[in-house]
C-alpha positions in Angstrom: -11.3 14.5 -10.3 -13.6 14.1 -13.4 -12.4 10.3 -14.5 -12.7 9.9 -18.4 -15.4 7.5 -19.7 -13.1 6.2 -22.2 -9.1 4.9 -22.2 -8.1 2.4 -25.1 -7.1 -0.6 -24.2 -3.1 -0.9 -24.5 -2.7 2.7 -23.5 0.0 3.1 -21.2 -0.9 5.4 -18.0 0.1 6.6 -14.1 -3.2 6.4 -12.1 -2.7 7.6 -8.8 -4.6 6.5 -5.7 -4.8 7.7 -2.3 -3.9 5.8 0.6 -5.9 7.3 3.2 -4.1 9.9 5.8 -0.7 8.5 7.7 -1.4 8.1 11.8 2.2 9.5 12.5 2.8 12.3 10.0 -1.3 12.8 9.5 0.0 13.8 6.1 -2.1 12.4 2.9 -0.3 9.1 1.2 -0.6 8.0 -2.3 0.0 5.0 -4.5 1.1 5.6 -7.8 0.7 2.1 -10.3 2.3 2.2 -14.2 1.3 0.0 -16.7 -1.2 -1.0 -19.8 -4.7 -0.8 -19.6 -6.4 -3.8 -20.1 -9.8 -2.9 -19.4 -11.8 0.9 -18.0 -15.8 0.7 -17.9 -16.1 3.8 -15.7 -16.0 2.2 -12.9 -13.3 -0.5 -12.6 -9.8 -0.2 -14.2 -8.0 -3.4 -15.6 -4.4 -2.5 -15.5 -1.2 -4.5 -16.0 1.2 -2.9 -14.0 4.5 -2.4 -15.6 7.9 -4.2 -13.8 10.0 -2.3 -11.8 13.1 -1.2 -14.3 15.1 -2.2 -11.5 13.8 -5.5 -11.5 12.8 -5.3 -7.5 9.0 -5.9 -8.7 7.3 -8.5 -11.3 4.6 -7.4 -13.9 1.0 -7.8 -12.4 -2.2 -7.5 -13.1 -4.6 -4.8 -10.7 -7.7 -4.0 -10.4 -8.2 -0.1 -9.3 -11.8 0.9 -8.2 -12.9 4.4 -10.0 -13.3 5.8 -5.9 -9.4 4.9 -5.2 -8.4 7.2 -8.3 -7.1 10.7 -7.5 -5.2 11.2 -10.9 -4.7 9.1 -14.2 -2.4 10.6 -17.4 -1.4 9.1 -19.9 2.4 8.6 -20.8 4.9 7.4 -22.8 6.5 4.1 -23.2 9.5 3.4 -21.2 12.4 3.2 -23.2 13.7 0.4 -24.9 17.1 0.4 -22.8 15.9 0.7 -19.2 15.4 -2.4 -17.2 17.5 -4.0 -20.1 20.7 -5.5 -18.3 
């Protein structure tokens, strides 16, 4: 995948990464990581990663290497009434 050379800081994206290939199933896996984009230089991608709207996860802050990256979109902002109890 051609990786763009610039994504504004605060932009809200999915990046996907691959896992590697699962010794049981031998299928591919994938990690997908939502959240705010802190920093991109091309190479390493800043991203705070969004809480789980279930609340099962806290926000955090990861670092994703441009190699790990099979796919990155932007999208929109979650909606003000999810994760809102």
């Amino acid at each position: 995948m051609s990786l763009p050379q610039r994504i504004p800081s605060g932009a809200r994206v999915v990046v996907r990464t691959a896992l590697g290939i699962d010794a049981t199933d031998h299928r591919m896996k994938f990690r997908d990581f939502v959240g705010h984009v802190e920093s991109w230089d091309g190479h390493t991608l800043e991203l705070n990663r969004d809480a789980a709207a279930n609340g099962s996860r806290p926000a955090e802050h990861v670092t994703i290497h441009a190699p790990e990256i099979v796919k990155i979109k932007p999208i929109p902002e979650r909606p003000a009434h999810i994760g809102k109890q």
